[in-house]
N, C-alpha and C positions, 0 to 999 in steps of 0.2 A: 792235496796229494801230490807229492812229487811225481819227476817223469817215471822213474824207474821205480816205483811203488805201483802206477799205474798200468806198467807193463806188466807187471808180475800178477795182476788183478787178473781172476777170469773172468769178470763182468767187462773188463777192458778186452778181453781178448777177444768174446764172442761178439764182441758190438760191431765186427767188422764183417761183411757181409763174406769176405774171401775168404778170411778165415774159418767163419760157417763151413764155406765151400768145401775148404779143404779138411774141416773135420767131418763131416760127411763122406768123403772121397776113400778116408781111412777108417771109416766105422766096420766096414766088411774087414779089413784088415791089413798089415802093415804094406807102405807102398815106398818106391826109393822117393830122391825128388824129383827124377826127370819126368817118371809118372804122371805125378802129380803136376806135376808145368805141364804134360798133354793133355791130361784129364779135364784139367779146370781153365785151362787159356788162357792162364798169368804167365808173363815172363819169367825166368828163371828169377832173375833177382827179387822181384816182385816176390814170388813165391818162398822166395829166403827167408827175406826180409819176416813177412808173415808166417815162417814155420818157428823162428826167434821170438817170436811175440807169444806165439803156441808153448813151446817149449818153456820161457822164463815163466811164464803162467801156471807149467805142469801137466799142462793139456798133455802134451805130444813127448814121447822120450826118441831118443835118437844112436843107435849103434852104427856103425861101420861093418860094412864087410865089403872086405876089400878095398877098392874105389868107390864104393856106392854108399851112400848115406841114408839110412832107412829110417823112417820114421813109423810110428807106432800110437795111435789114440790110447791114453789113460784115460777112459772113459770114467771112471770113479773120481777125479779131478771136476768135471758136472755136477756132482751131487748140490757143492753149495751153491750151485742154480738151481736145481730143481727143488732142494727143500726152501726155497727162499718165495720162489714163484708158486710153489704146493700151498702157502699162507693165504690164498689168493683162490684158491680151486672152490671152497665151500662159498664164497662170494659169488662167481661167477658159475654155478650149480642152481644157486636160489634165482639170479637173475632168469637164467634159462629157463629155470621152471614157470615164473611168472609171467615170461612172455608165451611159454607153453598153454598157462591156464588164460591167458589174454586172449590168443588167438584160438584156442577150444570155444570160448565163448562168445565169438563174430560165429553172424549167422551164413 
């Protein structure tokens, strides 16, 4: 996979812990950057750098107003995380169960 096919990956994007961070930060709802550089305690560039990463991904859309730069979670941009890891839910259900009926039956 190239660099910039990678970037644009959202398994690429959420693999970084900051980015987490800061799509968490915007899940309540749109914040500018300086925000978000108080919020989470990245430098600004730092936090540039990873809203670019968000963005080319599709994570995160970004308007202007004014001087300020606002960013905005597209939360629906997730799905194909969650339907990828949902392939996974019924495995780890029957696991759960078994260790459920395991320890039901220690005395």
């Amino acid at each position: 996979m190239s660099r910039a096919s990678a970037s644009q990956d959202v398994f690429h994007a959420i693999a970084d812990r900051n980015r987490r961070v800061l799509i968490d930060l915007m899940e309540p709802g749109p914040r500018d950057v300086g925000e978000l550089v108080l919020a989470s305690g990245l430098s600004y560039s730092a936090t540039s750098q990873h809203l670019a990463v968000l963005r080319r991904a599709g994570l995160v859309s970004r308007e202007a107003s004014g001087r300020r730069r606002i960013y905005r979670l597209r939360a629906a941009a997730l799905r194909e995380v969650y339907d990828w890891s949902a392939q996974y839910s019924e495995f780890w259900r029957g696991r759960l169960k078994a260790l459920g009926d395991l320890l039901g039956e220690q005395p």
